[in-house]
N, C-alpha and C positions, 0 to 999 in steps of 0.2 A: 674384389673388384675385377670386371675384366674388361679388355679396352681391344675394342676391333679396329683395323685398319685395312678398309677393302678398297683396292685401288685400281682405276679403269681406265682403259684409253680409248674414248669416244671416236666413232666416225667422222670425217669431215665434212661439218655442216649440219651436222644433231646434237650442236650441243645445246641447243635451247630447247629442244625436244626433252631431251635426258633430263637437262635444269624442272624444266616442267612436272614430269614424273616423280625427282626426287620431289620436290617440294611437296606432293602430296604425301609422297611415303613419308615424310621428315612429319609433314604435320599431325599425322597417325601415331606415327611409331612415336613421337613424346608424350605422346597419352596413355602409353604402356606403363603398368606399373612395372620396375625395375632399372628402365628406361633414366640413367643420371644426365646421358648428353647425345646427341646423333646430329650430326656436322656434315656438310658436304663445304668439302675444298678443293679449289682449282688449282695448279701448277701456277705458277709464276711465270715460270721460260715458254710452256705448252699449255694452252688453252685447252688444247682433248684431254688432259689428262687430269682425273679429277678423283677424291678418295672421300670415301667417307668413314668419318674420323666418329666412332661409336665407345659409352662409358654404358656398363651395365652395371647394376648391386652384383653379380653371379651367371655363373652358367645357367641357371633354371630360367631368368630371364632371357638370355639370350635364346637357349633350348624355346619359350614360350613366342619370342618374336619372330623366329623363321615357320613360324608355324600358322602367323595372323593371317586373315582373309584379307586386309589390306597388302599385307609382305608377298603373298601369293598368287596375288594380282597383280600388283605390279611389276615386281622384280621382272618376270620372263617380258614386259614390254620394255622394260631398262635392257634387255638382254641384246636385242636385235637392234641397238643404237652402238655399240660396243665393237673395237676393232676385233679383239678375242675375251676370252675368258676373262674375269677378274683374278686378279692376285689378292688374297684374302688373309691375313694374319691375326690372330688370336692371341690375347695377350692377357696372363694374370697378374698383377699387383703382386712384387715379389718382396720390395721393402716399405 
């Protein structure tokens, strides 16, 4: 199993823009076969700062979702709502 954790910190005043975009990606990407969970969460203390908390079966999954016609369209419009870069963590099921 492996478990992403890609965390962002939105522009001031996009963040219903971003909300808008995941939620499409959200409702795509659980149609993926591999696809166990894909979550988006907000900060508690910071409202821009938001992650999304992803469960796959495997890396071929996740290898097969950064690859989809939906991932590839939207991400780069998630992009330009974004202060910088995402912080991205990968994570395998160790016990």
């Amino acid at each position: 199993m492996i478990r992403v954790v890609a965390k962002s910190v939105i522009k001031e005043g996009e963040v219903e823009a971003y909300k808008t975009l995941a939620a499409e990606l959200i409702q795509e990407t659980r149609k993926e076969q591999g696809c166990i969970s894909y979550e988006l969460f907000q900060d508690v203390q910071n409202k821009d700062i938001v992650a999304f908390i992803e469960t796959w079966e495997n890396q071929d999954a996740l290898d097969r979702h950064i690859k989809t016609a939906h991932f590839e369209k939207i991400v780069p419009k998630m992009a330009f709502l974004k202060e910088r870069q995402s912080e991205i963590n990968v994570y395998r099921l160790m016990l």
